[in-house]
C-alpha positions, 0 to 999 in steps of 0.5 A: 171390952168389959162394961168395967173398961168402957165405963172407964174409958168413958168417964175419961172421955167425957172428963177431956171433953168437957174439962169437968170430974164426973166421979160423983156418978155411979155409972155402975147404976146406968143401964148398958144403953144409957152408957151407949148414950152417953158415949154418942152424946160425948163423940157428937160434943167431940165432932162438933168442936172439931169442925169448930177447929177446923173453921178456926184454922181455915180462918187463921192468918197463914203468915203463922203470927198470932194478932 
């Protein structure tokens, strides 16, 4: 993947991660590293929330009904 793709890629991910627009950033100014980063920052946010989905969904009702 070019760096032009992954900094799309990224700026997607962080955007559905977070719910927030980070288009005021030039990530065309950050280093190769500081894009690394910032992708591993945005898969941690990412695993945590789903482990703290899936805490959620062992402790739901399993009768299916909302309370």
């Amino acid at each position: 993947m070019d760096r032009n793709s992954f900094i799309r890629v990224l700026e997607g991910c962080i955007s559905s991660a977070t719910g927030r627009d980070y288009k005021h950033i030039d990530w065309t100014k950050m280093s190769d590293q500081g894009l690394v980063e910032c992708a591993e920052l945005v898969r941690d946010l990412l695993e945590k929330r789903l482990r703290d989905l899936d805490k959620v969904v062992a402790s739901a009702p399993i009768d299916g009904n909302i309370h």
